[in-house]
C-alpha positions as CSV (number, residue, x, y, z in Angstrom):
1,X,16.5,7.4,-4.4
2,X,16.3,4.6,-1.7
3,X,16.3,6.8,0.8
4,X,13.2,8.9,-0.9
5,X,11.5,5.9,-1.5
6,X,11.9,4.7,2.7
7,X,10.7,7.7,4.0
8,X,7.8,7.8,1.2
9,X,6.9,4.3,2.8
10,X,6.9,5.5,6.1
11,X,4.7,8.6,4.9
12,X,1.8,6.2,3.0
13,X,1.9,4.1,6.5
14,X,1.7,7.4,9.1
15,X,-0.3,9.5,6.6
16,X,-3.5,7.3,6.2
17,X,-3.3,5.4,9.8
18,X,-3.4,8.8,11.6
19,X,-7.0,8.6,9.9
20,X,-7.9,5.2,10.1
21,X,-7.1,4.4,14.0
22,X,-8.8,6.9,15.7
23,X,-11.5,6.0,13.5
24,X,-10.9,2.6,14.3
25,X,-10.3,3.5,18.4
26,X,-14.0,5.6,18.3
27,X,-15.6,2.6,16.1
28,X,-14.2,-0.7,17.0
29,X,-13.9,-3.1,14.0
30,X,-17.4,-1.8,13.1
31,X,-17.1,-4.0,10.0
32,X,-20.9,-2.8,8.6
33,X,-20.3,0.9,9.5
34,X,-17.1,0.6,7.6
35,X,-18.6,-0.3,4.5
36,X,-21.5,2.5,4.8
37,X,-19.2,4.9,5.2
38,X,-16.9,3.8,2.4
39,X,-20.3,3.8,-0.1
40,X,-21.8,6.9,1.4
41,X,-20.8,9.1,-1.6
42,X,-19.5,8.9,-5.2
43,X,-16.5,10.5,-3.8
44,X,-15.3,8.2,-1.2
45,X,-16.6,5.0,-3.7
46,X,-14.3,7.1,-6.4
47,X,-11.3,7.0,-3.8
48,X,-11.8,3.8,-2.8
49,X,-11.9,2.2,-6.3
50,X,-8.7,3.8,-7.0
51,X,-7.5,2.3,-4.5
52,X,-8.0,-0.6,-5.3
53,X,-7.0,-0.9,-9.4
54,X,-3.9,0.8,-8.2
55,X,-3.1,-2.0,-5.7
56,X,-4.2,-4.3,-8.5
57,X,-1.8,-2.7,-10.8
58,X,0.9,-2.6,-8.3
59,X,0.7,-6.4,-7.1
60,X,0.7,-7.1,-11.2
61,X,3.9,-4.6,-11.3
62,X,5.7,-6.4,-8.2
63,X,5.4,-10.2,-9.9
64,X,6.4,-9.3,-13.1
65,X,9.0,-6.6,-12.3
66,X,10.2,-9.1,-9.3
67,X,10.7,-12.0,-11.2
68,X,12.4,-10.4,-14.1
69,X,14.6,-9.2,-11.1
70,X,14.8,-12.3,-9.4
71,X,13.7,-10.4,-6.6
72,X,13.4,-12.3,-3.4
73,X,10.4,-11.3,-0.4
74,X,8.0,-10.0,-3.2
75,X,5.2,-11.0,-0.8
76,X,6.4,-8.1,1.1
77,X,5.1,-5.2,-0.8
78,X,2.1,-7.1,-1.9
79,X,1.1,-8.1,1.4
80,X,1.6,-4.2,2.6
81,X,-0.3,-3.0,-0.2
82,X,-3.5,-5.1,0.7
83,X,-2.9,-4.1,4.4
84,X,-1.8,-0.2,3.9
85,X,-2.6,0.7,0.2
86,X,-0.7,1.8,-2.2
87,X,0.8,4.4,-0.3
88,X,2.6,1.7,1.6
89,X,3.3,-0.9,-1.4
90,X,4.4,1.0,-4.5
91,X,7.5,3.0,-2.2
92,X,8.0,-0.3,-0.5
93,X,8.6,-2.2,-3.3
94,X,10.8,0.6,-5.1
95,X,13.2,0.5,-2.1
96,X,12.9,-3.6,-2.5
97,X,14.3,-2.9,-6.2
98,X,17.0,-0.3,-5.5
99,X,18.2,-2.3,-2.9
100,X,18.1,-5.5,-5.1
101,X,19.7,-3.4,-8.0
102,X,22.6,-2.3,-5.3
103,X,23.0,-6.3,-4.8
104,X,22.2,-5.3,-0.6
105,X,19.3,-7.3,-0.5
């Protein structure tokens, strides 16, 4: 599973960044296009709002499944879920715990 959950990490960072920087290159940090764009339609508000319970749900996942754990680095995940989304956090942090669970981190 570790391996399944690296390369599922590595997918939720390539996947949605092959969207967002050429946006991003085309754009610039166009901070007030950004957010018209994300509000445009109910479905892109509908995506983006799950978005963000999910990341709220994961970061509430990583302290309490972490400390149970005594997991050490839990900003990690939380920090890449704020930056990447949940495509990037909720794999990381699995890895984090198999590793942890396999005593190699």
């Amino acid at each position: 599973m570790k391996t399944i959950y690296l390369l599922l990490t590595l997918l939720g960072i390539v996947l949605p960044f092959s969207q967002f920087i050429p946006w991003v290159v085309e754009n610039g940090f166009h901070f007030p296009l950004l957010l018209q764009q994300i509000v445009e339609n109910p479905l892109a508000v509908f995506a983006w709002l799950d978005v963000i319970v999910t990341v709220i749900v994961i970061v509430c996942m990583v302290v309490n499944e972490g400390k149970k754990l005594k997991m050490r680095k839990l900003w990690i995940p939380i920090a890449a879920s704020f930056i990447g989304g949940a495509s990037v956090g909720l794999p990381l942090f699995l890895y984090m715990k198999q590793c942890h669970l396999e005593n190699k981190i």
